[in-house]
C-alpha positions in Angstrom: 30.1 53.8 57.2 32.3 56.7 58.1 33.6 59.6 56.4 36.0 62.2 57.1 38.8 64.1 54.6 42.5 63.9 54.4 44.9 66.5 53.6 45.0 67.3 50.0 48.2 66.0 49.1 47.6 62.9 50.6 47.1 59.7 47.5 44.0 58.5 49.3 42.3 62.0 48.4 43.3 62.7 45.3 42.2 58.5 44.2 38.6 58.4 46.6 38.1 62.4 47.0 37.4 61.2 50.9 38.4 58.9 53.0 36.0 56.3 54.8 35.8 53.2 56.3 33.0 50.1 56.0 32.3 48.3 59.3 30.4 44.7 59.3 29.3 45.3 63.1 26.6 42.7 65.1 24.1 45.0 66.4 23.6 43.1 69.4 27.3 43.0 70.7 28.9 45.8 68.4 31.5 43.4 67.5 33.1 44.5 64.3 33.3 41.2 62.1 35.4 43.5 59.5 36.4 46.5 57.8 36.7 48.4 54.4 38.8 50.9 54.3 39.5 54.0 51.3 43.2 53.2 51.1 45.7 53.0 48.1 47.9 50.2 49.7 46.4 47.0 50.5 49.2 46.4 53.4 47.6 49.6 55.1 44.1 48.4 54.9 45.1 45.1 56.4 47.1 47.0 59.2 43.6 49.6 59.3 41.4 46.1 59.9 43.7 44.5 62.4 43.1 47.9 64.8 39.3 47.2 64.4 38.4 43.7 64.1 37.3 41.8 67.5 36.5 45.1 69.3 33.1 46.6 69.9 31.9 49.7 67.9 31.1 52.1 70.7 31.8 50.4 74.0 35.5 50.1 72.9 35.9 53.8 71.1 38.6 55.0 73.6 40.8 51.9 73.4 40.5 52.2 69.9 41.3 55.8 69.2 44.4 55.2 71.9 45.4 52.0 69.2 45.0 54.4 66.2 47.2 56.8 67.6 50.0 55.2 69.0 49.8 52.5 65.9 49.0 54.1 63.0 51.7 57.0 61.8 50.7 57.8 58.0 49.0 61.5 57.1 45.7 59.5 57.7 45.5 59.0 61.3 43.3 61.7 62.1 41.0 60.8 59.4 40.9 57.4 60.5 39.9 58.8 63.5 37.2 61.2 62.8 36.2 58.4 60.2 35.5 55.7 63.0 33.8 58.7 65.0 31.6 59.2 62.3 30.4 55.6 62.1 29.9 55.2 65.7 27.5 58.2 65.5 25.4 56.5 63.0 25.5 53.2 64.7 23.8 54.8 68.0 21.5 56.9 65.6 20.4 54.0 64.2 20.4 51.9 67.2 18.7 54.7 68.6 15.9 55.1 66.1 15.1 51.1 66.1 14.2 51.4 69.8 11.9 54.0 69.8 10.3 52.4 66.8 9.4 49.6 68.9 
């Protein structure tokens, strides 16, 4: 999951006090199956989801960032962003720690 804040006027702050997004990722190919998204529209969530699904996690972060920001106009596209930033820094600390577990 990740977490970032919106601007305080914005609906999804004053509902969830945050905004964040769920992935459902396959470790091995960082595919993202789908998404959950802290949104008050359902239409914007779908629209969120159809940026992410099919694309891996990390190896796909600048295409995806690019998508956000020439897609995605609301008050929310920079939390998106740092959102999705957040969650790919907890995928590789994760991926990370499960290596040198082995």
């Amino acid at each position: 999951m990740g977490n970032s804040q919106t601007t305080g006027f914005n609906p999804i702050n004053q509902q969830f006090g945050a905004f964040f997004i769920t992935f459902i990722v396959v470790k091995e190919t960082e595919e993202i199956l789908d998404c959950g998204v802290s949104v008050t529209v359902k239409t914007t969530e779908n629209f969120i989801r159809g940026m992410f699904s099919g694309k891996r996690l990390v190896k796909d972060e600048e295409r995806i960032v690019a998508e956000v920001q020439s897609r995605y106009f609301g008050s929310s596209q920079k939390a998106i962003i740092a959102a999705y930033k957040d969650a790919v820094k907890k995928f590789r600390e994760v991926t990370a720690a499960k290596k040198t577990v082995k």
